[in-house]
C-alpha atoms as one frame of an Amber mdcrd trajectory, in Angstrom:
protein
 143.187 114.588  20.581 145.034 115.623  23.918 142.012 118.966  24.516 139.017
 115.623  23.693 140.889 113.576  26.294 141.536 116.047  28.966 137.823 117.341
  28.350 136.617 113.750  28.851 138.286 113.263  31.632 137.354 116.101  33.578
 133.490 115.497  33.227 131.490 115.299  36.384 130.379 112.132  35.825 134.455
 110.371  35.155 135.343 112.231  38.892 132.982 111.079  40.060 133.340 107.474
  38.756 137.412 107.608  39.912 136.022 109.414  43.558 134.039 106.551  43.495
 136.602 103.885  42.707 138.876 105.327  45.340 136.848 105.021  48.546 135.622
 101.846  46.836 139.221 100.524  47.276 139.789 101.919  50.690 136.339 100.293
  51.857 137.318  96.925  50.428 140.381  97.514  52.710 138.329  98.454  55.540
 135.965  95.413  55.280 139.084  92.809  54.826 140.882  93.785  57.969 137.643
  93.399  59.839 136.614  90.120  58.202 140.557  88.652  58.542 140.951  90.284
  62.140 138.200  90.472  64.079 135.385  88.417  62.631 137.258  84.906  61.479
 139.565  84.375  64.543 136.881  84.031  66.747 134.417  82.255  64.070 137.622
  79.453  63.828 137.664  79.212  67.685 134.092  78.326  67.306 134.679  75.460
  64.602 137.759  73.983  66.747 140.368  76.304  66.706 140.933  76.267  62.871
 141.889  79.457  60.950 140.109  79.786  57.830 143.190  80.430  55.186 144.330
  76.891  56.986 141.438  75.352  55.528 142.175  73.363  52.439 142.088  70.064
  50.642 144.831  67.981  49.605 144.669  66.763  46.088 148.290  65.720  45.718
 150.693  65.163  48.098 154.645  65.546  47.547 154.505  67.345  43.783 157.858
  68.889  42.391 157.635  72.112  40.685 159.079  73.488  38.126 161.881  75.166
  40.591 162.417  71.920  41.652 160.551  72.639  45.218 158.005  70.260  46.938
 154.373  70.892  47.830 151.538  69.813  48.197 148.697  70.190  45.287 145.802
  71.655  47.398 142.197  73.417  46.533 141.986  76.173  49.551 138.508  76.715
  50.127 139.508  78.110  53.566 140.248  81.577  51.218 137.321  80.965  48.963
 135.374  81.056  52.117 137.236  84.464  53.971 136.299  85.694  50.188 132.778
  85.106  50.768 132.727  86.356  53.821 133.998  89.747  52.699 131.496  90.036
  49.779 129.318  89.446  52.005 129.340  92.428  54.227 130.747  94.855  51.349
 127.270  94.034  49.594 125.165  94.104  52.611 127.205  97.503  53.511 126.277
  98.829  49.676 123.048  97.432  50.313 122.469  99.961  53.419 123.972 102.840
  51.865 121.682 102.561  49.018 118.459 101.814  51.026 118.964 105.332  53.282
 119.468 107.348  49.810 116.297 105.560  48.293 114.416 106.483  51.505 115.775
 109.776  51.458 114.822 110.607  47.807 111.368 109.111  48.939 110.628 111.662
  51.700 112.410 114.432  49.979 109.594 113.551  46.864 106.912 113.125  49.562
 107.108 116.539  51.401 104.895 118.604  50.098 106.548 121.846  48.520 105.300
 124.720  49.828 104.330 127.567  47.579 106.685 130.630  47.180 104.907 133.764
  48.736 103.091 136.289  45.939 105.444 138.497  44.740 104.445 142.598  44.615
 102.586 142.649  41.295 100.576 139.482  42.167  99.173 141.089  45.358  98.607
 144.144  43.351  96.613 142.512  40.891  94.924 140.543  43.291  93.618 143.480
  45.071  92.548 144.905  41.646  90.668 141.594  40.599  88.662 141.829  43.968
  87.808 145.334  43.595  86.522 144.718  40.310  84.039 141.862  41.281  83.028
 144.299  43.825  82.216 146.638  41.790  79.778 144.501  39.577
């Protein structure tokens, strides 16, 4: 069982997939710290000064928890919408990555192959094809 697993798992296509998953992660990363840093504190200077994970809707006010602690019962839509945001762009970027390798595949199946040059014996025969129809 331990030689199937360690057979399955080092397949092309399960690297791959975890290669994948990793700079998956890392790119999520990437796109949150531009979405939360750069793009929304100027976007909530725009709509008044208001950061988006401030954004929210009070349901309940003054609610004890179960530690005994009290808070308000809110719905944040503020994160809901810095969620959005992010899906956004990581779709759009996945959306441009996968365009430039469709359009690559395209013009790699467009160009025309060109032939491979006659080898030896092809020539040969070639010559001795002609000189036969000559001869006739």
């Amino acid at each position: 069982m331990l030689k199937d697993f360690k057979e399955f798992a080092m397949r092309g296509n399960v690297m791959d997939l975890a290669v994948g998953v990793v700079i998956g992660a890392a790119f999520g990363k990437i796109v949150t710290s531009f979405v939360n840093d750069i793009l929304m504190p100027p976007l909530g200077i725009l709509i008044g000064g208001v950061s988006f994970k401030d954004l929210k809707l009070v349901l309940k006010q003054n609610v004890m928890d179960a530690e005994g602690k009290i808070a308000d019962v809110t719905l944040n839509y503020g994160n809901f919408i810095q969620s959005l945001v992010d899906f956004l762009i990581i779709a759009f970027a996945i959306f441009l990555v996968v365009k430039v390798m469709n359009s690559l595949k395209r013009k790699k199946a467009a160009s025309p192959d060109v032939p491979p040059a006659p080898t030896k014996e092809e020539v040969l025969l070639t010559e001795i094809r002609d000189a036969l129809r000559a001869k006739m």
